[in-house]
VOPAGU-2260 file (C-alpha; in pm, 1 decimal, decimal comma):
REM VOPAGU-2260
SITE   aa  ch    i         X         Y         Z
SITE  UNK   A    0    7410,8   -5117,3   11337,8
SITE  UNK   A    1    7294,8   -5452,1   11458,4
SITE  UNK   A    2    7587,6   -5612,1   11716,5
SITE  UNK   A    3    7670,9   -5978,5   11613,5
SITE  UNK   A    4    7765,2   -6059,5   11972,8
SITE  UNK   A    5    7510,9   -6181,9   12253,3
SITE  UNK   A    6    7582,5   -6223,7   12627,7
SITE  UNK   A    7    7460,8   -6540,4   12792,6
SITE  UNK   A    8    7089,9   -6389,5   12872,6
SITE  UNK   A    9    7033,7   -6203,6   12537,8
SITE  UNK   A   10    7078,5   -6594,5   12316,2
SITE  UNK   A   11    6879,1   -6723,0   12646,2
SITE  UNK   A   12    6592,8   -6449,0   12608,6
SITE  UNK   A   13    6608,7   -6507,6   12208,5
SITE  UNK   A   14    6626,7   -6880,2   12146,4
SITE  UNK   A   15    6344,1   -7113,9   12266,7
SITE  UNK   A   16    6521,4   -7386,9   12206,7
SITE  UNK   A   17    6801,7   -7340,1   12489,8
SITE  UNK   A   18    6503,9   -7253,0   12727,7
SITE  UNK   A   19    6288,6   -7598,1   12627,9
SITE  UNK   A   20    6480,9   -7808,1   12893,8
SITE  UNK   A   21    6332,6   -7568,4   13183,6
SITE  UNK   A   22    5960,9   -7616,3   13116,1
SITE  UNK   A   23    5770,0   -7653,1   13417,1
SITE  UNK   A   24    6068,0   -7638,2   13666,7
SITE  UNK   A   25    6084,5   -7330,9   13896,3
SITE  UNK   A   26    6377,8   -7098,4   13822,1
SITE  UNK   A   27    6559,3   -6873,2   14057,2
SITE  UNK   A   28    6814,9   -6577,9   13975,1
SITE  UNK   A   29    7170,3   -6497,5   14112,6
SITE  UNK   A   30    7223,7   -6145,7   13949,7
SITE  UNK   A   31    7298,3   -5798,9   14031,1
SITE  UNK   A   32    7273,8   -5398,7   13905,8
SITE  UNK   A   33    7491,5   -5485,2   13598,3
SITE  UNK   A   34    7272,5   -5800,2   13498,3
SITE  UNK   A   35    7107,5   -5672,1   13243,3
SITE  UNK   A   36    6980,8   -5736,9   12880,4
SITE  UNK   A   37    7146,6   -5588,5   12561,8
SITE  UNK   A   38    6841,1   -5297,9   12557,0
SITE  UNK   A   39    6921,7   -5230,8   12946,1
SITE  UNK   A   40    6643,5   -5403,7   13093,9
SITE  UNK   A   41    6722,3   -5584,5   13409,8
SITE  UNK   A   42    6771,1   -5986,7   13346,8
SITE  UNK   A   43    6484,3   -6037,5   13633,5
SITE  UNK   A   44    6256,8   -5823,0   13490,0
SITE  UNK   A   45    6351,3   -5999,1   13090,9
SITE  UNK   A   46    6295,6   -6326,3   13273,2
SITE  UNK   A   47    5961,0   -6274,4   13383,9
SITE  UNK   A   48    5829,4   -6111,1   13037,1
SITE  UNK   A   49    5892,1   -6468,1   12910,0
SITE  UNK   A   50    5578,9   -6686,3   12970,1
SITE  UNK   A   51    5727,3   -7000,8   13006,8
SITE  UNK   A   52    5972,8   -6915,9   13272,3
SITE  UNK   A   53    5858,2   -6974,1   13650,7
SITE  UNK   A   54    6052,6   -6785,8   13876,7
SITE  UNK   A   55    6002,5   -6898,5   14205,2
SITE  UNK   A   56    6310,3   -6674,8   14398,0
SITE  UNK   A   57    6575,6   -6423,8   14314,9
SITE  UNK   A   58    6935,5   -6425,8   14472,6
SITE  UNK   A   59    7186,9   -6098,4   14515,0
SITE  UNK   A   60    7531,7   -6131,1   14626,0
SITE  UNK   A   61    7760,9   -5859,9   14750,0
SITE  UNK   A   62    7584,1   -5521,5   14707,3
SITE  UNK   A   63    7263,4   -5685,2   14614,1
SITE  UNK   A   64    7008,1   -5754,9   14362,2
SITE  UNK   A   65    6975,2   -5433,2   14209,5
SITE  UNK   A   66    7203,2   -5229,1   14390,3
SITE  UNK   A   67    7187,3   -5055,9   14689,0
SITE  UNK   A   68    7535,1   -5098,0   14930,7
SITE  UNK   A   69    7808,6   -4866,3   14850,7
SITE  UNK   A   70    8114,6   -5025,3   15056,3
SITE  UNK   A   71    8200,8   -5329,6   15138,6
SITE  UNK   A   72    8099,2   -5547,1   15463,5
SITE  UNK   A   73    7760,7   -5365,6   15435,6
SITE  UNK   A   74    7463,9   -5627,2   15445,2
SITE  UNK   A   75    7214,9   -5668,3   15224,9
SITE  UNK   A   76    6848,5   -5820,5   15427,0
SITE  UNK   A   77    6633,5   -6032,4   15222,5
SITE  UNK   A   78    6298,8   -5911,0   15100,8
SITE  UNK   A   79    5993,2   -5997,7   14914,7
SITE  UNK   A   80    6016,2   -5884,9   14527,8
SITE  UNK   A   81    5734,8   -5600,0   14528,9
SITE  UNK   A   82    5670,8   -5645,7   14142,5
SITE  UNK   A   83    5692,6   -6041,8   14118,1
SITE  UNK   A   84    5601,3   -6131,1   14480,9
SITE  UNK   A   85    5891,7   -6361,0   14478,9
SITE  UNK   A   86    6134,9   -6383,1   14776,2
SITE  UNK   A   87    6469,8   -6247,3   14739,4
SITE  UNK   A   88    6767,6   -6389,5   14931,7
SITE  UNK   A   89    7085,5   -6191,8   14988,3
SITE  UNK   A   90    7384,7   -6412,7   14972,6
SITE  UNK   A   91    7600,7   -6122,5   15175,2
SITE  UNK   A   92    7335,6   -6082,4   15493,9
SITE  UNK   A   93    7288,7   -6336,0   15740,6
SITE  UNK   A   94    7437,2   -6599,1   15519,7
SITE  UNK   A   95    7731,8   -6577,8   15258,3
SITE  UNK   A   96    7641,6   -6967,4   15137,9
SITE  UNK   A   97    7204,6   -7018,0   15057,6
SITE  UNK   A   98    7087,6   -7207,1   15320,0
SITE  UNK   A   99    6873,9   -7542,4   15302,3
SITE  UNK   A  100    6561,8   -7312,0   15296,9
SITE  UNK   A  101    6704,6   -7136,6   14996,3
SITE  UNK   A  102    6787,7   -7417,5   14788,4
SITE  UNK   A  103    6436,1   -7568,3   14885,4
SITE  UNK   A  104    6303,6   -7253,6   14642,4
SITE  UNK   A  105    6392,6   -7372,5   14343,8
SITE  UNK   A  106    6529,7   -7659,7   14065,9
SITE  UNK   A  107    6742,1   -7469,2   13809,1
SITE  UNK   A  108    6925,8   -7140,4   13934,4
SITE  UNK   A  109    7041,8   -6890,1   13680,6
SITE  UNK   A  110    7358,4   -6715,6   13736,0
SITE  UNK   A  111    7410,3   -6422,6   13538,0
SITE  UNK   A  112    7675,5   -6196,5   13732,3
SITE  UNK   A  113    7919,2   -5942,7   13527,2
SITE  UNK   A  114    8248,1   -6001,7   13685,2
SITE  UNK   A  115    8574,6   -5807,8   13664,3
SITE  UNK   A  116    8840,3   -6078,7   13593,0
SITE  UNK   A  117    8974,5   -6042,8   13926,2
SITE  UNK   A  118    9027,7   -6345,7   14205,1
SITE  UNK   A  119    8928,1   -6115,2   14525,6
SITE  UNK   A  120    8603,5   -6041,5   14359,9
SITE  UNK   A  121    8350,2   -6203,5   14536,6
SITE  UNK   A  122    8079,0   -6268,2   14323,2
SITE  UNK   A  123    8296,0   -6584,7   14221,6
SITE  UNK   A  124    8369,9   -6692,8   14543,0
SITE  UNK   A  125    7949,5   -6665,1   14530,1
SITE  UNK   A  126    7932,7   -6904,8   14257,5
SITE  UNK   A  127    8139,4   -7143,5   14366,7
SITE  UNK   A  128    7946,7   -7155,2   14713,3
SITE  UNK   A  129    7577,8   -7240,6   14488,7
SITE  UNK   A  130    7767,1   -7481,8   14263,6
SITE  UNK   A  131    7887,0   -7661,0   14615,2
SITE  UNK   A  132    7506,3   -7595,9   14717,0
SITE  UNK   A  133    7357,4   -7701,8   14428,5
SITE  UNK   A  134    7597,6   -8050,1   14428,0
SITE  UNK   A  135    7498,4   -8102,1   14790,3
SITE  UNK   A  136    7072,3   -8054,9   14690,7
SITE  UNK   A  137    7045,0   -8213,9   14335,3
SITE  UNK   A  138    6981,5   -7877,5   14207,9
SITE  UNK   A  139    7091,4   -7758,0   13819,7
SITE  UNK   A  140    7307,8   -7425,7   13795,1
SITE  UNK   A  141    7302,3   -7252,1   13479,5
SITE  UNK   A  142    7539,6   -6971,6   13351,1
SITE  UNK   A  143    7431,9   -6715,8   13132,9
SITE  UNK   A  144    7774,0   -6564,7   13082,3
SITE  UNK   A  145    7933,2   -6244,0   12999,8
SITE  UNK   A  146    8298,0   -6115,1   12889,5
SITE  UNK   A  147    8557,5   -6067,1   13107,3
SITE  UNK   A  148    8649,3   -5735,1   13086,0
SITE  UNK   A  149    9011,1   -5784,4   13173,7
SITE  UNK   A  150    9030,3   -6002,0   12891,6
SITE  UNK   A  151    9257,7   -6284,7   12865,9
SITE  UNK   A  152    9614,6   -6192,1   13046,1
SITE  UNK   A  153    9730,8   -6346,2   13357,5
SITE  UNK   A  154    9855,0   -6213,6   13655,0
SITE  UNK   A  155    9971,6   -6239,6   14030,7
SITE  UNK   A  156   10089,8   -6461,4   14307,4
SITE  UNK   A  157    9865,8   -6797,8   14312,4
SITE  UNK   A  158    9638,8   -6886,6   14608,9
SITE  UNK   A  159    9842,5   -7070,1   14865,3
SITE  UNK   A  160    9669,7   -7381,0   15051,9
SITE  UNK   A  161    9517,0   -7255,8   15349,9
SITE  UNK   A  162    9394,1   -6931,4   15251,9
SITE  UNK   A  163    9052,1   -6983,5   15123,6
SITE  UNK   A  164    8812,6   -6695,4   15240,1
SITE  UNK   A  165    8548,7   -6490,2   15066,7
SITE  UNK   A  166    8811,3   -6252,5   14882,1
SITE  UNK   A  167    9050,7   -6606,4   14770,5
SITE  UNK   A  168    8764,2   -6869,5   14608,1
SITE  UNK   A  169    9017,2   -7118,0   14510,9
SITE  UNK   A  170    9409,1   -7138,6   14389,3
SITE  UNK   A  171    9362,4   -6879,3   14120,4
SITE  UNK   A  172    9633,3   -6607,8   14044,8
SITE  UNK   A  173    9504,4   -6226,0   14099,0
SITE  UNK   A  174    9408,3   -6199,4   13766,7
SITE  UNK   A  175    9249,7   -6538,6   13615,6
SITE  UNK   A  176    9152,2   -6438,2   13236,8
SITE  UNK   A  177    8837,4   -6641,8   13288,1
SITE  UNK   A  178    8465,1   -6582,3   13201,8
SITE  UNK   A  179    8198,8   -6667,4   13458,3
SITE  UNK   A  180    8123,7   -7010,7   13282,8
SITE  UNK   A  181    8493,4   -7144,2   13240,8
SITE  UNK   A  182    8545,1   -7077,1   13609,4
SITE  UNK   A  183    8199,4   -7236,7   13640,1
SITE  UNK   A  184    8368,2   -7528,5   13495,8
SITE  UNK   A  185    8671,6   -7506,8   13683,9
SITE  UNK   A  186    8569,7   -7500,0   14020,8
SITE  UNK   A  187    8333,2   -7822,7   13906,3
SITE  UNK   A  188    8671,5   -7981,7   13830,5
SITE  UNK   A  189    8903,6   -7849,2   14092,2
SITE  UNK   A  190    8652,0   -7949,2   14373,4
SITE  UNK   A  191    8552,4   -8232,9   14189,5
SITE  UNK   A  192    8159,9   -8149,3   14199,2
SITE  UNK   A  193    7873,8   -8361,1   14098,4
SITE  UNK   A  194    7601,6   -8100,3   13993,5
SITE  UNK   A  195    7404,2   -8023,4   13636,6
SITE  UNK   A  196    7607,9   -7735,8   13551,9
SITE  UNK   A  197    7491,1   -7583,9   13179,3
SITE  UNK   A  198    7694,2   -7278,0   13033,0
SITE  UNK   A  199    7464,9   -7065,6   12802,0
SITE  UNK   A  200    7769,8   -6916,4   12627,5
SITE  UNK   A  201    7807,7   -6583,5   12454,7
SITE  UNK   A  202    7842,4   -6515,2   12048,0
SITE  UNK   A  203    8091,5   -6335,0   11895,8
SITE  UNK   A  204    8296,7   -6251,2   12206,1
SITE  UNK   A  205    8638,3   -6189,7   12114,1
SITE  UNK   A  206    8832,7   -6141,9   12383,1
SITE  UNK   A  207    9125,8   -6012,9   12229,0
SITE  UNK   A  208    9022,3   -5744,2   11972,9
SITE  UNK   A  209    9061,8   -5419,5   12026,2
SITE  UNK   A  210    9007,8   -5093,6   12143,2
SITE  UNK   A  211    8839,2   -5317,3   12423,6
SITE  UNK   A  212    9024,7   -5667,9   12468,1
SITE  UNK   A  213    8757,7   -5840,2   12677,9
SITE  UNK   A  214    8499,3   -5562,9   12713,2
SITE  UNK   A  215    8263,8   -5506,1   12379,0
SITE  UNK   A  216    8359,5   -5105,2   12350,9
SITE  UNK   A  217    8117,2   -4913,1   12129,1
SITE  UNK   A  218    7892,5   -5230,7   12128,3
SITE  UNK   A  219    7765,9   -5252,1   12499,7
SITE  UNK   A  220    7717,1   -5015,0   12789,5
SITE  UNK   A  221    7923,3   -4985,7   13096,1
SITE  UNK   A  222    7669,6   -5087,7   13413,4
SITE  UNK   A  223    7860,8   -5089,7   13761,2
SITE  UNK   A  224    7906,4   -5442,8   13856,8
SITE  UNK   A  225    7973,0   -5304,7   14258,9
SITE  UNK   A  226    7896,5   -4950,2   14317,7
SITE  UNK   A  227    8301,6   -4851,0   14256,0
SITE  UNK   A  228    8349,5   -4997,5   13936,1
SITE  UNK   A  229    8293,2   -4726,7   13762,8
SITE  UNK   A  230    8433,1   -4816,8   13409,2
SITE  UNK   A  231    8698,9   -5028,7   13188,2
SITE  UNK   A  232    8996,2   -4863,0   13346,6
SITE  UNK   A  233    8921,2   -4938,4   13625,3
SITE  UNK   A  234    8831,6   -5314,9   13549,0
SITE  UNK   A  235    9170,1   -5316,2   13361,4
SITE  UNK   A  236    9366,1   -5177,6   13703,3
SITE  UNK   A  237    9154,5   -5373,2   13949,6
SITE  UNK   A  238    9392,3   -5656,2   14004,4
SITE  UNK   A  239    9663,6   -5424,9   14109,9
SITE  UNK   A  240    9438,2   -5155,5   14288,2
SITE  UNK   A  241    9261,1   -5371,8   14483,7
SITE  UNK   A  242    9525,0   -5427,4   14695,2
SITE  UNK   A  243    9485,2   -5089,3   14841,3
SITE  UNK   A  244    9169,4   -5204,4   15061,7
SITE  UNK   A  245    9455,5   -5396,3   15272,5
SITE  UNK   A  246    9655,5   -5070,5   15360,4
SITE  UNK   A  247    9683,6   -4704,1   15451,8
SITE  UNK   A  248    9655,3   -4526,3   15153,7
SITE  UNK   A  249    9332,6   -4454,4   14974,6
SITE  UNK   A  250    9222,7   -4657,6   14697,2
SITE  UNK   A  251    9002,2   -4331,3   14616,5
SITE  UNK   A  252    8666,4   -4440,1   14738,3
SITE  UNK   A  253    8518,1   -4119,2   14754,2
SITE  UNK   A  254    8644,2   -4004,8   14467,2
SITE  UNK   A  255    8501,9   -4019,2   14089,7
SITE  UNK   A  256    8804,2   -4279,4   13997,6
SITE  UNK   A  257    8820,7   -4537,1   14265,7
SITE  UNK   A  258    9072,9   -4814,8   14235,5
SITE  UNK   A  259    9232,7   -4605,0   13947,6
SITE  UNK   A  260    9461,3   -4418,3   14144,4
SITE  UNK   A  261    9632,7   -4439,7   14541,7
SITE  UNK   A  262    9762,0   -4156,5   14764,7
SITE  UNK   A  263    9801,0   -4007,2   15104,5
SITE  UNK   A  264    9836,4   -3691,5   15314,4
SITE  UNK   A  265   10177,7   -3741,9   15381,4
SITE  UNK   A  266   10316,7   -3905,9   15040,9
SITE  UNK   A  267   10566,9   -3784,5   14797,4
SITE  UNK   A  268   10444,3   -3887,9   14444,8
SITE  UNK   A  269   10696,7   -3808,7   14246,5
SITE  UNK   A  270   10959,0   -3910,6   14510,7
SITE  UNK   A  271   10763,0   -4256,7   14460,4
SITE  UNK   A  272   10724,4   -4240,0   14097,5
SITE  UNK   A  273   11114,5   -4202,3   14058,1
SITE  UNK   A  274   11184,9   -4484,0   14284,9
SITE  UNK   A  275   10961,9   -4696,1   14101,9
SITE  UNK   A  276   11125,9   -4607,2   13776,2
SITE  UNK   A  277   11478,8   -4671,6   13895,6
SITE  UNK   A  278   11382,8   -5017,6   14068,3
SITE  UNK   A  279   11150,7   -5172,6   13798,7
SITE  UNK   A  280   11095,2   -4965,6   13454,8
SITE  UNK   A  281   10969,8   -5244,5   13259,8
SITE  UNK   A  282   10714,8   -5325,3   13583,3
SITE  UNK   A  283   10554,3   -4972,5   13451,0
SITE  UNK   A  284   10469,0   -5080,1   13080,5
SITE  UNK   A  285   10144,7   -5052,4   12912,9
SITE  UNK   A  286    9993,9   -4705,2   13132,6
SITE  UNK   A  287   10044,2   -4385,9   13192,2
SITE  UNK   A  288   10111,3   -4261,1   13554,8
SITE  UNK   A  289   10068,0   -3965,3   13662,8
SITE  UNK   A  290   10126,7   -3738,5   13943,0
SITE  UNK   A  291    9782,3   -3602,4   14076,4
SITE  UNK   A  292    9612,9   -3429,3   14402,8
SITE  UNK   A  293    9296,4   -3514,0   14532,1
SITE  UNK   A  294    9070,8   -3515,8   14839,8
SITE  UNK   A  295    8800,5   -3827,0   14930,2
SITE  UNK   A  296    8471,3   -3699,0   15042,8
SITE  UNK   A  297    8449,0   -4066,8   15217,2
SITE  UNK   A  298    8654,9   -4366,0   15310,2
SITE  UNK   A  299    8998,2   -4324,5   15376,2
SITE  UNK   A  300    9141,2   -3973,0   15438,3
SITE  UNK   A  301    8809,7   -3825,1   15447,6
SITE  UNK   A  302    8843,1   -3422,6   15350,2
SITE  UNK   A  303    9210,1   -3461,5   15355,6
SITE  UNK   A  304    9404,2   -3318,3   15063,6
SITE  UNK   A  305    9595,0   -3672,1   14919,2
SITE  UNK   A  306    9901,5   -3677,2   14715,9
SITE  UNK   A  307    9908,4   -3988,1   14462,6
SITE  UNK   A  308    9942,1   -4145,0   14166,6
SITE  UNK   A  309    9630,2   -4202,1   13894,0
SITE  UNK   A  310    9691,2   -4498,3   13643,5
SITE  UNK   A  311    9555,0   -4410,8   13348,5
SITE  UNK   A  312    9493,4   -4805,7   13165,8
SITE  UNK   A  313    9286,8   -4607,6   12879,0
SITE  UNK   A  314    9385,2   -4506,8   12526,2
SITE  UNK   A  315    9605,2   -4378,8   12391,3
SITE  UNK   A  316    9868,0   -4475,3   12683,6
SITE  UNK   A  317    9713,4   -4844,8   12710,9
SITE  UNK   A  318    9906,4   -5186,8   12559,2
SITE  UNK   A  319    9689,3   -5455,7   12681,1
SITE  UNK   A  320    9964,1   -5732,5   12686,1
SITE  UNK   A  321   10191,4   -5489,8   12814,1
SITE  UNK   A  322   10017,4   -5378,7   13097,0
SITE  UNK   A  323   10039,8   -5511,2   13409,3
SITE  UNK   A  324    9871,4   -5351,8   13728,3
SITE  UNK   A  325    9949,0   -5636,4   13982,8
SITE  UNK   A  326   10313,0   -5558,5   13989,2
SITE  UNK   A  327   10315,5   -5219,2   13955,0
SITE  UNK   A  328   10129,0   -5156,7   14261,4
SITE  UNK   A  329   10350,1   -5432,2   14467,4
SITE  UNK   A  330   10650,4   -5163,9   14322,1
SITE  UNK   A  331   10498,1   -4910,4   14443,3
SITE  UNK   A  332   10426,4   -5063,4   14814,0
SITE  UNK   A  333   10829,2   -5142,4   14750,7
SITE  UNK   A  334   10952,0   -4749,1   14676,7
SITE  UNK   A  335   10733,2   -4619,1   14998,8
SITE  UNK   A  336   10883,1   -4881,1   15149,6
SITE  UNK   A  337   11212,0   -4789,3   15027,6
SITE  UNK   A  338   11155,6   -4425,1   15080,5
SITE  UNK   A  339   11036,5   -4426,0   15432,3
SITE  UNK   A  340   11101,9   -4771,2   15567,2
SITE  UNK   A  341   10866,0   -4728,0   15916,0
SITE  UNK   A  342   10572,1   -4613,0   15698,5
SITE  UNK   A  343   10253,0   -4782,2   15848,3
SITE  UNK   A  344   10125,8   -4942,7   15509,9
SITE  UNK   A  345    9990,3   -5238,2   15628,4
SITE  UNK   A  346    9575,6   -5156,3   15747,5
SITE  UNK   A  347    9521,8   -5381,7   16025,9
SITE  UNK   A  348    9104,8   -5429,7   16105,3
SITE  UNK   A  349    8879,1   -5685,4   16026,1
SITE  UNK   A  350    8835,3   -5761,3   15638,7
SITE  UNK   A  351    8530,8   -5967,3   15473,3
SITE  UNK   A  352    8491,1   -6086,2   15799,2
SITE  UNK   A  353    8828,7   -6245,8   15854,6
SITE  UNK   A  354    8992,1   -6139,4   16179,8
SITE  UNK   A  355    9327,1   -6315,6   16259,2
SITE  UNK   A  356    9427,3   -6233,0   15942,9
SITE  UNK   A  357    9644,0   -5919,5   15823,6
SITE  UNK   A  358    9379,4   -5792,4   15541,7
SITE  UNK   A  359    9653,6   -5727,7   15279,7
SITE  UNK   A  360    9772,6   -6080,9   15302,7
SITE  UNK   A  361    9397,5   -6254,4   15242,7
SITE  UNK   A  362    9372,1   -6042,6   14957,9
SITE  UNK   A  363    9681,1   -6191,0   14823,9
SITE  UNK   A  364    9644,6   -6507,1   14899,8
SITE  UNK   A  365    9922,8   -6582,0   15119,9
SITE  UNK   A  366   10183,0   -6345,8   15334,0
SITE  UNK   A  367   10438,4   -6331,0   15002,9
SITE  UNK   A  368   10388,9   -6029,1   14863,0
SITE  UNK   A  369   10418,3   -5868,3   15218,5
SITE  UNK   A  370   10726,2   -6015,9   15310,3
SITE  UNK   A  371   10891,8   -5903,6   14988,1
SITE  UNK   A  372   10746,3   -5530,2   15071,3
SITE  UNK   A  373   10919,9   -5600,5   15385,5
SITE  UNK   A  374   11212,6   -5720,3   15330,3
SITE  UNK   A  375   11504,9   -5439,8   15261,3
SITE  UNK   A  376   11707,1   -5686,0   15066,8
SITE  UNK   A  377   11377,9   -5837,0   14847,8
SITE  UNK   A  378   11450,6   -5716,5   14526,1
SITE  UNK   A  379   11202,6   -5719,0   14185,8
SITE  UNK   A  380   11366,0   -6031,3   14003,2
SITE  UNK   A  381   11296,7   -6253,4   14300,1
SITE  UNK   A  382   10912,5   -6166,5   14347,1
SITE  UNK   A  383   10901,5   -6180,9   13917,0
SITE  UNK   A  384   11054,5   -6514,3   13945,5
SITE  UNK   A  385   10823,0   -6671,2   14169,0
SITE  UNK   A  386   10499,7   -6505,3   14023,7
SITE  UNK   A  387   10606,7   -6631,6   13653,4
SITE  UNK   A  388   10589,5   -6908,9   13785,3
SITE  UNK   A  389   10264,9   -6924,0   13955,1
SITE  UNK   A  390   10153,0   -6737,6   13600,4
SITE  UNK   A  391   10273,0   -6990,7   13384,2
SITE  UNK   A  392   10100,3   -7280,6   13601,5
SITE  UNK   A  393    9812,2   -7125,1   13574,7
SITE  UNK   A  394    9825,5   -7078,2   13203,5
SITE  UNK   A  395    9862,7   -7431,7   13153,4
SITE  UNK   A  396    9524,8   -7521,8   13400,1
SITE  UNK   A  397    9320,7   -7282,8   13266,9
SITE  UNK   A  398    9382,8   -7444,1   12912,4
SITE  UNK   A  399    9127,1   -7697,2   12923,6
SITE  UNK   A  400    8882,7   -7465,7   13047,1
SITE  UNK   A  401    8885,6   -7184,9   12736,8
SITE  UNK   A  402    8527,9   -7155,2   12559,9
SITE  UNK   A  403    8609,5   -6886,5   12352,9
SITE  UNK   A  404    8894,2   -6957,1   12117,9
């Protein structure tokens, strides 16, 4: 069965034409271990099977190039490509913005990142740091996008002014519903950027057909964008999950689901589970959530037997527009909370490099969703009513910004 839809690189890789405009410039690559071709092949190594193409450097963000950091806040050195004998710069070493140096290696750099549809990811914070770059040197960025495996819904507090950092690239909500290009495009607007930005968009992505709604299931293969992120599911309960790294309980790192499930030592899960049923049902929609047991081998709670919750966002218990993993994981912050009001949730250390900052706030973008956790008299219509808000904003930006129709 031949697929009708091609990702950014596979039209690039195919089509002459939309490469003509590069001849005899020298290209660079932003990519990563999910960059890859629709045969599997890694998008540096398709690049440099095609004659005309002169790559003169190759960029990895977060985890690197092709892969090799497991957790996050672990540094990736740059190196000299062994195969090409091109020099590769890591965007999450010394330096999370390229340097003068680094822009000096190139005219046109292709970005071709897999992202998961969430704001605290950082390989968007990434690309809007080269587009900034790129405006600053006279340089061209080019997109070769992908899907968005979260699809299309939106969800979560927005960005507050002030709050920028390396997990919060700009006012987005938690969950955006943007590919890589139309944020590409929206960052160009929203920071009002003068740079040669193309997007090499995809064919045939629909991002609201099922069983996938954003990800191409049956038609392309699952390649971890960041060593946890493992599969759909986990894409689809990211933007709720995620807010795990900024507390006490495990996220399950160290586990075979990560960021599909939470628990503790010292939790009650169905004590939880019942709260969160009586305070919020319709928060719960669209999963299934089960009671489980587990123990990390790593990360938090190390060879301790956990008691938590798994969120299975998979069929047949998933309803894509139904489902909505930001504010069922605030609800259940809210029934620990409830349950056990001097629980410590709240991790305080040093997150993405951000110090005087309480990690579970950056990722949120501003202190709100903590101070409703907080607050005993906080209830779930007055955090819905300010996040539709924020939601319905956002829907309205984003509008002008939609390449896929």
């Amino acid at each position: 069965m031949t697929s009708h839809l091609q990702f950014g690189i596979d039209r690039f890789i195919a089509d002459p034409a939309l490469r003509r405009p590069l001849a005899g410039r020298r290209i660079a690559l932003l990519a990563h271990p999910a960059s890859v071709t629709a045969d599997l092949g890694h998008t540096l190594d398709a690049l440099a099977a095609v004659p005309e193409i002169k790559l003169s450097a190759a960029f990895g963000p977060q985890h690197g190039l092709r892969g090799d950091k497991q957790d996050n806040m672990v540094e990736s050195p740059d190196f000299l490509d062994p195969q090409l004998g091109i020099p590769v710069f890591s965007l999450y070493g010394e330096v999370r913005r390229p340097t003068d140096a680094m822009m000096d290696s190139f005219d046109v750099l292709l970005v071709d990142l897999q992202d998961l549809g969430c704001r605290i990811y950082t390989f968007i914070t990434t690309l809007r740091y080269v587009l900034e770059a790129a405006a600053r040197h006279g340089k061209a960025v080019w997109v070769l996008d992908r899907p968005n495996p979260a699809g299309r819904p939106v969800e979560g507090l927005t960005l507050r002014e002030g709050w920028e950092s390396f997990v919060g690239a700009g006012p987005l909500p938690m969950r955006h519903g943007l590919t890589m290009g139309e944020l590409a495009q929206w960052f160009i607007a929203t920071l009002k950027l003068d740079v040669d930005c193309q997007v090499v968009t995809m064919q045939g992505w629909q991002p609201e057909a099922a069983p996938g709604h954003g990800w191409p299931l049956g038609e392309r293969t699952w390649i971890n964008p960041s060593p946890n992120a493992p599969n759909l599911a986990m894409a689809r309960a990211y933007a709720g999950t995620v807010l795990l790294e900024g507390c006490t309980l495990s996220e399950g790192r160290g586990t075979t689901r990560p960021l599909e499930l939470f628990g503790a030592p010292d939790l009650d899960a169905c004590a939880i589970l019942e709260e969160m049923q009586s305070l919020a049902p319709d928060w719960l929609t669209g999963c299934k959530l089960r009671n489980i047991w587990f123990e990390p081998t790593f990360h938090k709670h190390a060879g301790r037997l956990c008691n938590g919750i798994q969120i299975h966002a998979e069929a047949p218990h998933y309803e894509h527009a139904a489902f909505r993993p930001w504010r069922l994981q605030a609800l259940a912050f809210k029934a620990i909370r409830r349950l056990a009001p001097d629980y410590p949730l709240w991790r305080d250390f040093a997150y993405e490099y951000e110090h005087d900052r309480l990690a579970i706030d950056l990722i949120n973008g501003s202190p709100l969703l903590r101070e409703w956790v907080d607050d005993p008299r906080a209830r779930p219509e007055e955090l819905d009513a300010l996040t539709t808000t924020d939601e319905q904003a956002w829907e309205a930006t984003r509008a002008d910004f939609l390449l896929y129709r």
